[in-house]
C-alpha positions, 0 to 999 in steps of 0.5 A, a space after each residue: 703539071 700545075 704547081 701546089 695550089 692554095 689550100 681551099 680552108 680559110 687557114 694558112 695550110 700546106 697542100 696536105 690533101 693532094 698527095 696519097 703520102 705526107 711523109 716526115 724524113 728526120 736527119 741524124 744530128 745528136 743533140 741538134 734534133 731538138 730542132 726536129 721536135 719543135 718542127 714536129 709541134 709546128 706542123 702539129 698546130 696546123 693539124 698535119 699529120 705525117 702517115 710516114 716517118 723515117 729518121 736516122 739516129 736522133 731522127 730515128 728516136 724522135 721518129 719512134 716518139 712520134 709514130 709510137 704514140 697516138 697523136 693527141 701525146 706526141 708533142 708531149 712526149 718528144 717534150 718529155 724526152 727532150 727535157 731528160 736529156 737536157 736534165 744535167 744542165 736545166 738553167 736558162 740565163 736571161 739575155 743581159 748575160 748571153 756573153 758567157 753562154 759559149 762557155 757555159 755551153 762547153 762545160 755543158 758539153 764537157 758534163 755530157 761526155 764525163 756524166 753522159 746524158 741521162 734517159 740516153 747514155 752513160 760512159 763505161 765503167 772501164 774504159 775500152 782502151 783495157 777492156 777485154 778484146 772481143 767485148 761489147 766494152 771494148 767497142 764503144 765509150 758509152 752505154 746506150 742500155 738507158 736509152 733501151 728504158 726510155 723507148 720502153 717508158 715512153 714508146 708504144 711498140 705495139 702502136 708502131 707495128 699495128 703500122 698505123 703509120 709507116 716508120 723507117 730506121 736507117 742503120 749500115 750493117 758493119 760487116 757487109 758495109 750496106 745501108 739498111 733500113 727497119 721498116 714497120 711495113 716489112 718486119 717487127 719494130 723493137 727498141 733495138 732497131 732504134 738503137 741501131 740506128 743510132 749507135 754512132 762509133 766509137 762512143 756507142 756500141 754496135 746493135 745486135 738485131 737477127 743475127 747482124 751488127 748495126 751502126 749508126 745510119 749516117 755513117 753511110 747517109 745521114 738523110 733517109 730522103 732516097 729510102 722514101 721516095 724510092 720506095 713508094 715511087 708510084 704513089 704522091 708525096 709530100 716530103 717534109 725534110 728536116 735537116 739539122 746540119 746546113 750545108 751553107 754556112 760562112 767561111 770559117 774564122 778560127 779553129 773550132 769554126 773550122 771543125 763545125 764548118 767540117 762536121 756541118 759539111 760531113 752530116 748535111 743532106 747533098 742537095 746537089 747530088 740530089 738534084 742531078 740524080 732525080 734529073 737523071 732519073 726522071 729522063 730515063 723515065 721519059 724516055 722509056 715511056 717513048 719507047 714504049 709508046 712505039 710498040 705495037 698494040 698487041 705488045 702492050 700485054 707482054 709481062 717485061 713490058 708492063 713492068 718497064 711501064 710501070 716504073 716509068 712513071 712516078 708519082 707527083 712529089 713536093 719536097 718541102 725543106 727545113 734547114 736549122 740555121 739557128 746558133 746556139 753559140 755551141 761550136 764544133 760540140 752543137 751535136 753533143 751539148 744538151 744544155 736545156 737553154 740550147 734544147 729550148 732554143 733550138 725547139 723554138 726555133 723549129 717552131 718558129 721556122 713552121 709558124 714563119 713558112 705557114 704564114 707566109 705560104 712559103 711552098 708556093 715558092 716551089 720550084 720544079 726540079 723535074 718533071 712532078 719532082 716540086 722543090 721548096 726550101 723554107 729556110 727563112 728567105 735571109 738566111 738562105 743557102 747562097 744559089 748552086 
């Protein structure tokens, strides 16, 4: 199969118009899905549009933003809830004083866990170390019901499941232990779904959706790409993946730097097992396909074999990739410092890599990692991840 070919417009464009799914996959990542944002307003200028998205935790929120509103207001509305949450720490210094911003950033961080995050959370009242047993206090530092008002304020719930586009929440149910995904196309989408897929112990509290208790999704996969291309393994995808946690990274040098190296490696997307599970996948499929193809004619009609033959083929996917490697001088804390200069840095940033790989055509550089399986990482070139 031949890889991605140029687009026939006159324009710098991904290969949008091959593939029956463009599909957005959102990683979890706190205040570091600012960069998914400026991402979003990147493919926006180049008017693609994802007819999928799927997120978890942060990435469920910016994926609600997204999929709950027409196109022509989603980039505002992404903006409109980055800036709330950025709202404690509005300043941006000039540069002449970069210096002091990792401190700044950490009184920043250090405002986000004393005052909360405002549109987001705020802390309990009563701390849940005395809070009765048994209590909804007693299970989490925070109050996520101001996130609950700002998907109400910002989110068309009746947009999302009219299923104009598909949207995909990744949570783990508590007690069974079992990653589950809220999808649009199988049940109704309401704010509590979305905070589900959020709620990160011990600071949020679990979410109470028909009758189970949910957390965040990450603490089981922090990147929603399996739950795409399993499920719609028949049809083609272009699979825009944005990771906000790199995977590469320098060996540390200090304490903190240990930390974000752990936090880093804990949350990134496995690429390497990625890699070897499609591999694994796709040679199955071949071959039962051979296999198929020695029975006789009159077998062909047989019920078990039309099923095995239909998921012996998949369709073409290119998944395209985005990594943030953009530091924001936050440390061990980048998930939680909601400064407005580290909101605006990392939104530019995500623009600024969608503007750098359009212009530069950087999919062509798609590598085959199985058969129809089209791999690309758009990370710019000197900043890559050092070759596996």
């Amino acid at each position: 199969m031949a890889r991605p070919q140029k687009a026939e417009s006159s324009t710098h464009s991904l290969p949008v118009g091959r593939f029956d799914n463009t599909i957005l996959v959102l990683q979890g990542g706190g205040a570091l899905g600012a960069y998914q944002a400026g991402v979003f307003a990147g493919l926006a200028e180049t008017a693609i549009v994802p007819n999928w998205v799927a997120g978890v935790s942060i990435g469920a929120i910016n994926a609600a933003l997204i999929t709950g509103n027409p196109p022509e207001r989603r980039v505002e509305r992404l903006r409109e809830f980055w800036e709330r949450a950025s709202a404690w720490s509005p300043f941006t210094l000039p540069s002449s004083i970069d210096s002091i911003r990792p401190f700044l950033n950490f009184c920043s961080a250090a405002s986000a866990v004393s005052f909360g995050i405002p549109g987001f959370f705020s802390p309990r009242l009563m701390s849940p170390l005395i809070a009765p047993k048994g209590s909804i206090g007693a299970l989490s530092f925070y109050d996520t019901e101001p996130l609950r008002n700002t998907l109400n304020e910002l989110v068309d719930f009746d947009l999302i499941n009219s299923k104009a586009v598909r949207l995909s929440l990744g949570a783990v149910n508590i007690c069974t232990g079992e990653s589950v995904y809220f999808d649009n196309t199988k049940i109704q989408i309401g704010p509590e779904h979305i905070m589900a897929s959020g709620a990160l112990p011990p600071g949020f509290p679990p979410v109470h959706v028909d009758g189970e208790w949910y957390w965040d999704g990450g603490i089981s996969s922090n990147t929603p790409l399996w739950y795409v291309v399993d499920e719609a393994y028949r049809e083609s995808g272009l699979v825009l993946q944005v990771d906000v946690f790199s995977g590469a990274g320098a060996f540390p040098e200090n304490i903190n730097q240990v930390q974000e190296r752990m936090k880093d490696l804990q949350y990134a997307s496995k690429t390497r097992f990625n890699a070897a599970r499609i591999n694994q996948q796709e040679e199955l499929r071949a071959s039962l396909r051979r296999v198929l193809a020695m029975l006789p004619e009159h077998a062909q009609s047989d019920p078990d074999v039309q099923r095995l033959a239909a998921i012996s083929t998949r369709g073409e996917v290119l998944l395209v990739r985005l990594t943030n490697r953009h530091d924001t001088h936050s440390s061990d804390f980048k998930d939680y410092e909601f400064s407005r200069a580290t909101v605006q840095d990392l939104w530019e940033g995500g623009l600024g890599d969608v503007r750098h790989a359009i212009a530069t055509e950087a999919w062509r550089d798609a590598i085959e990692m199985a058969q129809g399986i089209y791999v690309c990482d758009l990370t710019t070139k000197s900043e890559k991840e050092s070759p596996r």
